[in-house]
N, C-alpha and C positions, 0 to 999 in steps of 0.2 A: 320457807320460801324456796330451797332445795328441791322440793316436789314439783311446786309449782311451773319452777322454771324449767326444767328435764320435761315435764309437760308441755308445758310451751315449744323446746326444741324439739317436739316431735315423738318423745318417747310416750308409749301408748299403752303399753302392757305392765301390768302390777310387778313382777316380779324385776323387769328389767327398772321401771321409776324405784323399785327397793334398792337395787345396786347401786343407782346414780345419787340413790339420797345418802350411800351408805350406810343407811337403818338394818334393822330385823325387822322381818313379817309382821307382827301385832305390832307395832307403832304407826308402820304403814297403813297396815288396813285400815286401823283406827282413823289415822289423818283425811285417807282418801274418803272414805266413808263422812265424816265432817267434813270438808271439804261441797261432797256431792250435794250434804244437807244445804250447806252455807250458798249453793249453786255455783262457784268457782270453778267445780270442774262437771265436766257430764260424765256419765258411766253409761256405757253402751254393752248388748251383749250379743258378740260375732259368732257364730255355729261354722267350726270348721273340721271336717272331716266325723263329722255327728258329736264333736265337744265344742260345748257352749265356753264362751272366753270374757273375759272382761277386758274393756278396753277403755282410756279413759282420754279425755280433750280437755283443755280451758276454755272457759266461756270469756266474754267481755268482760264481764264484771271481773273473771278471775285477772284478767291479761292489766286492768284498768288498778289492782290490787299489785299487783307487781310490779308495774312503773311505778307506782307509789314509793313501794317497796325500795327498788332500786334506784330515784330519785335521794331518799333520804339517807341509801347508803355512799351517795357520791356526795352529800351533803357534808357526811360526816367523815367521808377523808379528804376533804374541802379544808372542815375543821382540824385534822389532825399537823396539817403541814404548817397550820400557824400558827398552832398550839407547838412546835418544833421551832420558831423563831427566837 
């Protein structure tokens, strides 16, 4: 969900979403690439300065997957402060 959400704040570029997920390259590519399949995220390709770049967005669906996501992780430190009583 690392990827996801660095996506969502706006990060757009492959190698900078590797930094922010803390991964290596082939993890990443692999994700983002599943991802694209899954439609979560789009891949676009920007020509800058005559190199072609990859750039990437969440879709709804991805954004509707990560409230999810984040919903069930405030669930579960919900759970953990009563589980400390």
């Amino acid at each position: 969900m690392i990827i996801l959400e660095a996506i969502s704040n706006g990060v757009e570029k492959p190698t900078r979403i590797m930094y922010a997920a803390n991964m290596s390259w082939a993890p990443v590519q692999r994700i983002l690439s599943r991802m694209v399949e899954q439609g979560l995220i789009l891949e676009s390709i920007k020509t800058e300065n005559r190199q072609s770049r990859k750039r990437y967005q969440i879709t709804g669906k991805g954004e509707k997957i990560l409230e999810y996501f984040n919903g069930a992780k405030e669930l579960l430190s919900i759970g953990e402060i009563f589980a400390k009583d």
